[in-house]
VEXMI-348287 format. One record per residue: residue number from 1; residue in one letter; chain; y, z, x of N, C-alpha, C in turn. Coordinates in Angstrom, 1 decimal, always signed. Each point is the difference from the previous one (the first is absolute). Layout:
N
NUM|A|A|Y|Z|X|Y|Z|X|Y|Z|X
...
***
This chain:
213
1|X|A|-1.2|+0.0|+0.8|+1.2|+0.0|-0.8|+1.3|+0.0|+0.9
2|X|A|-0.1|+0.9|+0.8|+1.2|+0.1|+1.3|+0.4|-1.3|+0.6
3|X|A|-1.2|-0.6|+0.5|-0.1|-1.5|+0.6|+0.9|-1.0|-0.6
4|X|A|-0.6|+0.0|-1.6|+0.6|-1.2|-1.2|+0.7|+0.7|+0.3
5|X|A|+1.1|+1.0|-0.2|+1.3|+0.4|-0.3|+0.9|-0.7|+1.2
6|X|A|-0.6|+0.3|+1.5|+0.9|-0.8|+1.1|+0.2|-1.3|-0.2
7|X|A|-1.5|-0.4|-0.5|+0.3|-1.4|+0.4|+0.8|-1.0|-1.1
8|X|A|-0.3|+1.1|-1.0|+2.0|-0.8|-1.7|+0.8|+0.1|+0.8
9|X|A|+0.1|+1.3|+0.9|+1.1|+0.6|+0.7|+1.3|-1.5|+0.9
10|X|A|-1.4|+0.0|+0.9|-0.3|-1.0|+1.3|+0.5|-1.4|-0.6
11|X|A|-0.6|-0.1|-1.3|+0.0|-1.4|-0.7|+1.7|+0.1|-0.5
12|X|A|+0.6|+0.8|-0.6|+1.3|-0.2|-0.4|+1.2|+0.4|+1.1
13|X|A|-0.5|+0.5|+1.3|+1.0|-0.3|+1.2|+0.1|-1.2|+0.4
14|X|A|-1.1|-1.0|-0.1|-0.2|-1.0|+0.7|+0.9|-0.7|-1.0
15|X|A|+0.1|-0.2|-1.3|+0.3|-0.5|-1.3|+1.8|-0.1|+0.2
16|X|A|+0.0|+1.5|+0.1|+2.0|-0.1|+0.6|+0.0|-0.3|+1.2
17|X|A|-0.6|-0.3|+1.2|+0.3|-0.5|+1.2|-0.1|-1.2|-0.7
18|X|A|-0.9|-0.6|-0.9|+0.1|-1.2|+0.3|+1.5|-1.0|-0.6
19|X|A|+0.4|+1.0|-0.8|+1.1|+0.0|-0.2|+1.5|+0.1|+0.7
20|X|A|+0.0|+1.0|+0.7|+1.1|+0.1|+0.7|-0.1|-1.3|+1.5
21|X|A|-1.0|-0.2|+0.4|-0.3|-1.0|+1.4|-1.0|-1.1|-1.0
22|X|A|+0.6|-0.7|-0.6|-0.9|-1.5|-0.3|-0.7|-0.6|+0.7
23|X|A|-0.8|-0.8|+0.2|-0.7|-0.5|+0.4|+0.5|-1.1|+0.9
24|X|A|+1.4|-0.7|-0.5|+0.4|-1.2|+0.2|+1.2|+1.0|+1.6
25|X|A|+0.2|+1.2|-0.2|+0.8|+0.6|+1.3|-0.8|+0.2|+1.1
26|X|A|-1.9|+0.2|-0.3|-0.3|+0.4|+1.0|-0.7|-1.2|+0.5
27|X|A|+0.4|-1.4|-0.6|-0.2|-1.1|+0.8|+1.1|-0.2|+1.0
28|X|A|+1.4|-0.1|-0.6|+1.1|+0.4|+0.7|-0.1|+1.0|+1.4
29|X|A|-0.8|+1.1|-0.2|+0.5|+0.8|+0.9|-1.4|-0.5|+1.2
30|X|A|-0.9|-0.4|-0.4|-1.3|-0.6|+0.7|+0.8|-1.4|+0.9
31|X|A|+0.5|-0.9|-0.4|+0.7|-0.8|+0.7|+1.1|+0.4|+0.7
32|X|A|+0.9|+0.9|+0.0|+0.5|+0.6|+1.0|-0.3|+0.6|+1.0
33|X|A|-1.4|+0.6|-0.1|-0.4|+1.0|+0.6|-1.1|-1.4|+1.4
34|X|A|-0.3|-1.1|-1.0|-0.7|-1.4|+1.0|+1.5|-0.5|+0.8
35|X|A|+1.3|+0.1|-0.3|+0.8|-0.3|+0.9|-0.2|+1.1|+1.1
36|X|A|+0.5|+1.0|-0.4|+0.1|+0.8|+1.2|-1.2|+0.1|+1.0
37|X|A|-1.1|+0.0|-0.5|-1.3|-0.5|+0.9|-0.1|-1.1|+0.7
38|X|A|+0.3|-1.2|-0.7|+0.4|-1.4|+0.6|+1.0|+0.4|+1.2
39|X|A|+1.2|+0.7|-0.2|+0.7|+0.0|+1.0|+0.0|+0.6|+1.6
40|X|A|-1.0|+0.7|+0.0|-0.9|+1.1|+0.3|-1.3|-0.8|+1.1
41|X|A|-0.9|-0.4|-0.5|-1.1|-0.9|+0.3|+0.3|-1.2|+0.8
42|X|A|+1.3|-0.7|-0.5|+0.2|-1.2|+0.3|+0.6|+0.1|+1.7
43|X|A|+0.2|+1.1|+0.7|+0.4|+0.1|+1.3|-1.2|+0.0|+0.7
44|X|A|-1.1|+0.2|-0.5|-1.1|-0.4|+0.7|-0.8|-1.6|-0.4
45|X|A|+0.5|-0.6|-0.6|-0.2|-1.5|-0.6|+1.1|-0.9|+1.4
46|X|A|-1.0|-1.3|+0.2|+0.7|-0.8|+1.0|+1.0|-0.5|-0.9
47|X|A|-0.2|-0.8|-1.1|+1.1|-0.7|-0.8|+0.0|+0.6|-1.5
48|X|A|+0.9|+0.6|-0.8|+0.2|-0.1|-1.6|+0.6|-0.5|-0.6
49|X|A|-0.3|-0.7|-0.9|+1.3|-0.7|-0.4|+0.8|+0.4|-0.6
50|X|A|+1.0|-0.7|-1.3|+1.1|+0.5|-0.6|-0.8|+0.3|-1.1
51|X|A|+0.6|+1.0|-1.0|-0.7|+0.6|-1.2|-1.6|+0.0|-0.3
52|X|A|-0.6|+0.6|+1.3|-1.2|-0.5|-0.1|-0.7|+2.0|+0.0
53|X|A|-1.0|+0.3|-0.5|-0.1|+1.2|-0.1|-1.8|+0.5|+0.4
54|X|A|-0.4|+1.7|+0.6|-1.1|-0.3|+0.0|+0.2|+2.1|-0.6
55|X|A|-1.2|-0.1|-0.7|+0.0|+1.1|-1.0|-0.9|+0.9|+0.7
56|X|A|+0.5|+1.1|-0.1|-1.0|+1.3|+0.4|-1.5|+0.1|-0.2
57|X|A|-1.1|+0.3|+0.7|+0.1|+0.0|+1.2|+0.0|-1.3|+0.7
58|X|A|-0.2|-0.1|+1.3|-0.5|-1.4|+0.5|-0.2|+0.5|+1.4
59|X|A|-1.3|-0.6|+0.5|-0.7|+0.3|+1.0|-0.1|-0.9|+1.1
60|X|A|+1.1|+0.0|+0.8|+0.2|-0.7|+1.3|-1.3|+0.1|+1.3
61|X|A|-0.8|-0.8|+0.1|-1.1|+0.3|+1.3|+0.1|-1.3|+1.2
62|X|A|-0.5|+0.3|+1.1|-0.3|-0.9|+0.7|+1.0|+0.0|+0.9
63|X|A|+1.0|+0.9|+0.0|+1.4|-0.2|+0.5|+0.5|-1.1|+0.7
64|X|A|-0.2|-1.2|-0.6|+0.8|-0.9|-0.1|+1.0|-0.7|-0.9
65|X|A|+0.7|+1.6|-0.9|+0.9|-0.4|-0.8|+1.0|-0.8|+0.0
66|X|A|+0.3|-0.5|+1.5|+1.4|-0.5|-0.2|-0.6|-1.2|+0.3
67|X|A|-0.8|-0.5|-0.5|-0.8|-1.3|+0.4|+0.1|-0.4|-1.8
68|X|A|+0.2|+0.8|-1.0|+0.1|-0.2|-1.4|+1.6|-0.9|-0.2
69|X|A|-0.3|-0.6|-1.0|+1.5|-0.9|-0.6|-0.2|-0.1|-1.5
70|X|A|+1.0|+0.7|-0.4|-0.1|-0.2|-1.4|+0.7|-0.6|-0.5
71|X|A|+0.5|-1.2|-0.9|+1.1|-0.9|-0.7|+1.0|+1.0|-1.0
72|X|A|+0.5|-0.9|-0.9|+0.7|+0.8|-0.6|-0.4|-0.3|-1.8
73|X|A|+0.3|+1.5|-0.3|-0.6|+0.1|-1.6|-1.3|+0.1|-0.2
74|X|A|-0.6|+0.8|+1.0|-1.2|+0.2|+0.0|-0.4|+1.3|-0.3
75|X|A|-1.0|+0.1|-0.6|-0.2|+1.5|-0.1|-1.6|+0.7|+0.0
76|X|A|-0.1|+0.4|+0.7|-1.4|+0.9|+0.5|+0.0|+1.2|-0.9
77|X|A|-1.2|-0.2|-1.0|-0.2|+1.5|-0.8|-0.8|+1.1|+1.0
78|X|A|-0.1|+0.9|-0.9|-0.3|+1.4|+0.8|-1.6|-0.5|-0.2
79|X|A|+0.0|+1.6|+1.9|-1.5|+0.0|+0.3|-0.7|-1.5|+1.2
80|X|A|+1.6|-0.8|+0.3|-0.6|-1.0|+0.6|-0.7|+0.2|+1.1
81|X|A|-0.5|-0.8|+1.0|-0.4|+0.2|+1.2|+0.6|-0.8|+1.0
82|X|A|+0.4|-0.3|+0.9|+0.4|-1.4|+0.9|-0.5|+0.4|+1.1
83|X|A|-1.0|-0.4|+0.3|-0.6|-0.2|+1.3|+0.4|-1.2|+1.0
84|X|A|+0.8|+0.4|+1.0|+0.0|-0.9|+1.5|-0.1|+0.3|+1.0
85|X|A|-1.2|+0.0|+0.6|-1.0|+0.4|+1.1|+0.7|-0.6|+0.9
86|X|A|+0.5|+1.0|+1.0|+0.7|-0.4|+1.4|-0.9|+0.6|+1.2
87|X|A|-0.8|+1.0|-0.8|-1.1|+0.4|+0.9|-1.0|+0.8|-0.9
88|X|A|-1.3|-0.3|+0.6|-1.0|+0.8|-0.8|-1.1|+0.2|+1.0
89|X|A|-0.5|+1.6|+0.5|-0.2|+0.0|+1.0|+0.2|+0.2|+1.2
90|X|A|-0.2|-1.2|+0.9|-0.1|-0.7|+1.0|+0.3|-1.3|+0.0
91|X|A|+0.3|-0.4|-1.5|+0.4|-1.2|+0.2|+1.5|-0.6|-0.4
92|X|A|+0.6|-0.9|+0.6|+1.3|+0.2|-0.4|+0.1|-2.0|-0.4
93|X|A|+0.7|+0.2|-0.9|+0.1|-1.5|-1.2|+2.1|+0.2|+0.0
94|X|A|+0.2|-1.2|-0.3|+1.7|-1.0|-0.7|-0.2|-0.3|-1.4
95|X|A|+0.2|+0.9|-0.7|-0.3|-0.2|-1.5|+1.5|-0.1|-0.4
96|X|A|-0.5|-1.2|-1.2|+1.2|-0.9|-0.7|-0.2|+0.7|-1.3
97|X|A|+1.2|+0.5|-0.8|-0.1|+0.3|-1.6|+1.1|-0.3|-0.6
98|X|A|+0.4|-1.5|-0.7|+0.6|+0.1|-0.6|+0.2|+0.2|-2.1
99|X|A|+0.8|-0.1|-0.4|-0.1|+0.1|-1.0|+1.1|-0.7|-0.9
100|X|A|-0.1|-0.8|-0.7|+1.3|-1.0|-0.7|+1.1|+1.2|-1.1
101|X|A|+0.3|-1.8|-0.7|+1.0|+1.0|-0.5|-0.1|+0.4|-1.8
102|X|A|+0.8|+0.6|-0.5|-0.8|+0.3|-1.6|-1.4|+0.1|+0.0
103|X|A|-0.5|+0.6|+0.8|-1.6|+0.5|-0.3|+0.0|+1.4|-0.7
104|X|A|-0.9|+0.0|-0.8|-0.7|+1.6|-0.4|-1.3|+0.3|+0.3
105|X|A|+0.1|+0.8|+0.9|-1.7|+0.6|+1.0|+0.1|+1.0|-1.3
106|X|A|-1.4|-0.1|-0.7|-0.4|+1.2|-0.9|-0.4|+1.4|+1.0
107|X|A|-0.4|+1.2|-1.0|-0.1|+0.8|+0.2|-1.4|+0.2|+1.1
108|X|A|+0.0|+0.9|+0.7|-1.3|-0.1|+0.6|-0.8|-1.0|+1.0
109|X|A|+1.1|-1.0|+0.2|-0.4|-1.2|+0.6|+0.0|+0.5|+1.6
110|X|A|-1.1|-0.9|+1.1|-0.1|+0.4|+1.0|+0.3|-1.3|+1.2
111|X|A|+0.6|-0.6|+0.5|+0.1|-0.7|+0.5|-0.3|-0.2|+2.1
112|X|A|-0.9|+0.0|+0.6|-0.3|+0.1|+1.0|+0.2|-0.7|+1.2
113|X|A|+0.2|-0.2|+0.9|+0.4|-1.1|+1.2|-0.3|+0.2|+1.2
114|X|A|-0.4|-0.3|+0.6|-0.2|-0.4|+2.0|+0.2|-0.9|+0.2
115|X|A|+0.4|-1.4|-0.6|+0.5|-1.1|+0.5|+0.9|-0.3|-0.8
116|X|A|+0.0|-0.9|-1.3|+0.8|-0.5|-0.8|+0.0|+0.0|-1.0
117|X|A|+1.4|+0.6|-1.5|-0.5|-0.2|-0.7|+1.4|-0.6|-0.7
118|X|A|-0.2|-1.4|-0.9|+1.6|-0.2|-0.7|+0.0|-0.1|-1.4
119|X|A|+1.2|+0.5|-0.6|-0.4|-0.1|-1.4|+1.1|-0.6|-0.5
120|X|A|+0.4|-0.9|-0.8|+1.3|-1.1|-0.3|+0.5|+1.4|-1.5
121|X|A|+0.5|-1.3|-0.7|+1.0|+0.6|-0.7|-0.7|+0.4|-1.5
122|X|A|+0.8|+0.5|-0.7|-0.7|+0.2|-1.2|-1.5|+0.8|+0.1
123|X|A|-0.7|+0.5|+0.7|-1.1|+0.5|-0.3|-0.1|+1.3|-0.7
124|X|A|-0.7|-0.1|-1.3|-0.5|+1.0|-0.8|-1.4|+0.4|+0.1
125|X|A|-0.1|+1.4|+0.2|-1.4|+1.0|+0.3|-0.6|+0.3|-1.1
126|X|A|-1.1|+0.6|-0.4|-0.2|+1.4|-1.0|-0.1|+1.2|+1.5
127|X|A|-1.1|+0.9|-0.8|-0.3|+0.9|+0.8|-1.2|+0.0|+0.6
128|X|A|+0.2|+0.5|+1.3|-1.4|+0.6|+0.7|-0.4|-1.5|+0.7
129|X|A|+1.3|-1.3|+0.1|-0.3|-0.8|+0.9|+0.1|+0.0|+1.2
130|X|A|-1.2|-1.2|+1.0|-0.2|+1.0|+1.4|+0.1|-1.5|+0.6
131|X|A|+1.2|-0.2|+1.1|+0.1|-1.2|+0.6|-0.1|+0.7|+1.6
132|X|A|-1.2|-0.9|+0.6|-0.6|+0.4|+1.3|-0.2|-1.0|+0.6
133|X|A|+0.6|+0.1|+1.5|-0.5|-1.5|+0.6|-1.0|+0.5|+1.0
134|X|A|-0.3|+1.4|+0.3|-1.4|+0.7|+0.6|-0.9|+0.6|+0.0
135|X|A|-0.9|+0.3|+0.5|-1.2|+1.0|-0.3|-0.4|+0.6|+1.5
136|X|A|-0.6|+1.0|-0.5|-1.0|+1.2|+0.7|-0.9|-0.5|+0.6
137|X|A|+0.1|-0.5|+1.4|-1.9|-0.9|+0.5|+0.0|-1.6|-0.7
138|X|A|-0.8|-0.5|+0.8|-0.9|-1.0|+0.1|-1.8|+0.8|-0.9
139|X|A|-0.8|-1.0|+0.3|-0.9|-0.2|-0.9|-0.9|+0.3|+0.9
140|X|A|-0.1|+0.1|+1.3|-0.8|+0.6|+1.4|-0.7|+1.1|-0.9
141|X|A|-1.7|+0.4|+0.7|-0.4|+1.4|-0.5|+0.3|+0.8|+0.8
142|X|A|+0.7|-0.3|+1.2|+0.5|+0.6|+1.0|+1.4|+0.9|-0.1
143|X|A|+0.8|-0.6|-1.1|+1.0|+0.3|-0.9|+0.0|+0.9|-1.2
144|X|A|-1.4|-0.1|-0.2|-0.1|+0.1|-1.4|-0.8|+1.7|+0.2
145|X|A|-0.2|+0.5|+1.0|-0.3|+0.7|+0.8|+1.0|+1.1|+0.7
146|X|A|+1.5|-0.4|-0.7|+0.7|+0.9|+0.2|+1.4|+0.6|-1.0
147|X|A|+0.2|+1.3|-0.1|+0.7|-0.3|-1.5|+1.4|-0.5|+0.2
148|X|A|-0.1|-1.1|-1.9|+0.5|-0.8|+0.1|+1.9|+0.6|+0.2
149|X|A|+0.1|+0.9|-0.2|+1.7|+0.3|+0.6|+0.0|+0.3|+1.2
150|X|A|-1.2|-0.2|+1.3|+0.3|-0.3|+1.2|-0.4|-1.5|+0.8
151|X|A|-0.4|-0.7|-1.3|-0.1|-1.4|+0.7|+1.6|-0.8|-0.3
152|X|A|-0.1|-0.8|+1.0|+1.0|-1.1|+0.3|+0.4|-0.9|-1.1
153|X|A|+1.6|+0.1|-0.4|+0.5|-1.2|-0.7|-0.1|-1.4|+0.2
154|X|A|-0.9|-0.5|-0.9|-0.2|-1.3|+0.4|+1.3|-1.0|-1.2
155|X|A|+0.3|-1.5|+0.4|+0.7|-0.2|-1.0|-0.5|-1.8|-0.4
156|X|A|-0.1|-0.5|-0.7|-0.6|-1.3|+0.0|+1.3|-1.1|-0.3
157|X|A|+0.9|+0.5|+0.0|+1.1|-0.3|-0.2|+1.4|+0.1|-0.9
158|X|A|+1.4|-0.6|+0.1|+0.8|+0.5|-1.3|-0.3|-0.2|-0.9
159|X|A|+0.9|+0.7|-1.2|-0.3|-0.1|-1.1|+1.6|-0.7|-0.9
160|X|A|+0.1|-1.0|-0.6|+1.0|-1.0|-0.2|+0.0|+0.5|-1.5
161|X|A|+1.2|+0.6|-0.9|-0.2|+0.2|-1.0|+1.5|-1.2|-0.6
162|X|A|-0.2|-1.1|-0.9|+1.3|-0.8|-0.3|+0.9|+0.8|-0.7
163|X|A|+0.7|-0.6|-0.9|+1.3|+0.4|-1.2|-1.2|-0.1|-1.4
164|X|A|+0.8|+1.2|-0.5|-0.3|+0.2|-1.8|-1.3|+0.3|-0.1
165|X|A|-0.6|+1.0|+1.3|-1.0|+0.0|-0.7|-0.6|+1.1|-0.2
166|X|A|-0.6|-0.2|-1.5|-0.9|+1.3|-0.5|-1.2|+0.6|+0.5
167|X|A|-0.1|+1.3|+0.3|-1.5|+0.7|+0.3|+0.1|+0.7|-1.0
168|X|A|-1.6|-0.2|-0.6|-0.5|+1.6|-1.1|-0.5|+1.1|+0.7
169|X|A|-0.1|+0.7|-0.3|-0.2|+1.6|+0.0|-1.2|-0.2|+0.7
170|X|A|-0.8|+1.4|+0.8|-0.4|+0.0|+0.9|-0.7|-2.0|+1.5
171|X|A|+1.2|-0.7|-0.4|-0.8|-1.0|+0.6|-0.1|+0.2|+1.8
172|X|A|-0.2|-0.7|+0.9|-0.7|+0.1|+1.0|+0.5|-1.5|+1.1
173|X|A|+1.2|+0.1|+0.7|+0.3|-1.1|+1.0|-0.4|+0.3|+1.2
174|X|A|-1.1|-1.1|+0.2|-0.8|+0.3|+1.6|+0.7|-0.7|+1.0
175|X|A|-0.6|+0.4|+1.6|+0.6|-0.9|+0.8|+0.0|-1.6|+0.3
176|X|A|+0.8|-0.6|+0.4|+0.0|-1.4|+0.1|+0.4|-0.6|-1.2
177|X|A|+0.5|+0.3|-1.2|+0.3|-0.8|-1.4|+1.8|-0.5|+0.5
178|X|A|-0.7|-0.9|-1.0|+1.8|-0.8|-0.5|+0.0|+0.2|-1.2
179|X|A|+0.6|+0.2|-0.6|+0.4|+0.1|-1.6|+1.1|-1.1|-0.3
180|X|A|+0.0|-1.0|-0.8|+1.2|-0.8|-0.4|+1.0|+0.6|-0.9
181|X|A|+0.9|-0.8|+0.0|+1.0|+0.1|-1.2|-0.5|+0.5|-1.1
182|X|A|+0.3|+0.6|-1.3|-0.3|-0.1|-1.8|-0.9|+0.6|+0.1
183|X|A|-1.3|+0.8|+0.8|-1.4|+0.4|-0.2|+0.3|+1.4|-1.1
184|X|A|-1.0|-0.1|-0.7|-0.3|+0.7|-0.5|-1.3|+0.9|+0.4
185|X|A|-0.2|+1.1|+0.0|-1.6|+0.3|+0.6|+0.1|+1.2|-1.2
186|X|A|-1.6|+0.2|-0.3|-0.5|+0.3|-0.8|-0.4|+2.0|+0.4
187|X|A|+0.0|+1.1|-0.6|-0.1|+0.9|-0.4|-1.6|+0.3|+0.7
188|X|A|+0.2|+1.1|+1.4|-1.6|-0.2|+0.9|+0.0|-0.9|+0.9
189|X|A|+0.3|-1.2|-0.3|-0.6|-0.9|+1.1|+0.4|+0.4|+1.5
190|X|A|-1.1|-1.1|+0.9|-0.1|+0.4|+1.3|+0.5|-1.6|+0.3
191|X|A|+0.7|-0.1|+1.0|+0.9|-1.2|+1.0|-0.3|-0.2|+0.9
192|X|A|-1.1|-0.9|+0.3|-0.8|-0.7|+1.0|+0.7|-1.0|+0.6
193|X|A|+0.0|-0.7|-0.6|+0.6|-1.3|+0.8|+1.3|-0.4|-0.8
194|X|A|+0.8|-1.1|+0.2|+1.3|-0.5|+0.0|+0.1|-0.2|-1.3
195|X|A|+0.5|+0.0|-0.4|+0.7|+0.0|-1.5|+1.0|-1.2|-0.3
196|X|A|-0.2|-1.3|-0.7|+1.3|-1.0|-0.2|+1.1|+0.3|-0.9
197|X|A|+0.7|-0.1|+0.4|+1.3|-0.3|-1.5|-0.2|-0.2|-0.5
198|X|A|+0.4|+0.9|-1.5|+0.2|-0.4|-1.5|-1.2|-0.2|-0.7
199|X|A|-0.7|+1.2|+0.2|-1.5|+0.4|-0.8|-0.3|+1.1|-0.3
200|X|A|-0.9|+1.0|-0.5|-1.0|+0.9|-0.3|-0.8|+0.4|+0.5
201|X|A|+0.0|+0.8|+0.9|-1.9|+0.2|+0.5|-0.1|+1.7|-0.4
202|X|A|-1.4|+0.0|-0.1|-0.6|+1.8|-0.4|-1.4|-0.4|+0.7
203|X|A|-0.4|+1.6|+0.3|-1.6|-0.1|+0.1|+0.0|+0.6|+1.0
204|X|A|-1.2|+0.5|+0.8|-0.2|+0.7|+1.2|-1.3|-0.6|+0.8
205|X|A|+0.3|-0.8|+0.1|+0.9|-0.4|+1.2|+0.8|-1.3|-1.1
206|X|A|+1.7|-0.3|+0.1|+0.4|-0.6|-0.7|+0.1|-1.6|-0.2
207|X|A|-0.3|-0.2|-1.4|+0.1|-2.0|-0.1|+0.5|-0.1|-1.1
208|X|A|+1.0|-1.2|-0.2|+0.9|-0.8|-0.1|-0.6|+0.2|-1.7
209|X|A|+0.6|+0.4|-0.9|-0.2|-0.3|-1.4|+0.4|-0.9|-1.2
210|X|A|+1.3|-0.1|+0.7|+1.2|-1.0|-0.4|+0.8|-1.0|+0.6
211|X|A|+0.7|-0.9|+0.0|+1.1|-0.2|+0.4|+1.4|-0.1|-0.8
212|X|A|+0.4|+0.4|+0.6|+1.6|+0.2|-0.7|+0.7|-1.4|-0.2
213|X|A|-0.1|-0.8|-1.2|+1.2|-1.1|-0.2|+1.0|+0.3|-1.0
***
């Protein structure tokens, strides 16, 4: 009985907070609060651009941050990752990361590098997308024989992302892809190989569903 009593209690405090601080102020005060963090973060970024923003938290690794370039009107949601491997180990890599302009990196997104990675303009995320141009080891049993956060970054090459283009929610950009212009990619899929302008692909590993006319 005590319990129900807090929790009407509990339930009609929240009822007049939700009244006195709306909903639509503590979006307001959440976007100010991503400037001041933008402003903050961005001294450890090589390039940011103009009105471009990245939201609490965001997890700088590889300390090759100033090796990052971000365009302008971009905005990185919270929880990101930006990995640019300048060393790992014993081993030391020239990692490229840039990023265009008007893009929106969803929430959760992880993006990785030891060599190269470009992404044009307009690109839209969901969440929990993971663009990597590396991995943990080779395919050796000699490798395979050691654990894999002390084997060696291997990379099979950049990863080319064009203009306007869509990823669904948890998808998967491997090393060596090109992605064209207009792509759309489907929700899960995995990014094997090169991708053309102005199509559709899903699947894991992904293929071409559509073409866009």
């Amino acid at each position: 009985m005590i319990k129900l009593s807090i929790k009407k209690l509990l339930k009609c405090l929240m009822w007049i907070a939700s009244r006195v601080f709306p909903y639509t102020l503590s979006e307001r005060t959440r976007a100010f609060r991503d400037v001041l963090y933008t402003m903050w973060i961005c001294n450890y970024i090589g390039h940011m651009g103009e009105h471009s923003t990245i939201s609490k938290p965001c997890s700088l690794q590889g300390w090759g941050q100033k090796r990052i370039s971000i365009g302008d009107y971009t905005c990185i949601q919270s929880h990101g990752v930006l990995g640019c491997w300048e060393r790992y180990g014993e081993q030391r890599f020239s990692p490229s990361l840039t990023i265009g302009n008007h893009c929106s990196i969803g929430e959760y997104n992880h993006i990785t590098v030891c060599n190269k990675i470009t992404i044009g303009d307009g690109l839209l995320t969901g969440r929990f997308v993971y663009i990597g141009d590396n991995s943990h080891g080779g395919l050796s049993i000699e490798e395979a024989t050691v654990p894999p956060a002390e084997r060696k970054l291997y990379s099979k090459g950049e990863i080319v992302i064009g203009n306007n283009v869509w990823i669904g929610d948890k998808a998967t950009i491997l090393a060596g892809v090109h992605i064209g212009d207009n792509v759309i990619i489907g929700a899960n899929s995995v990014i094997t190989k090169d991708v053309p302008s102005n199509t559709m692909v899903a699947g894991a590993p992904a293929r071409m569903i559509k073409s866009l006319n």
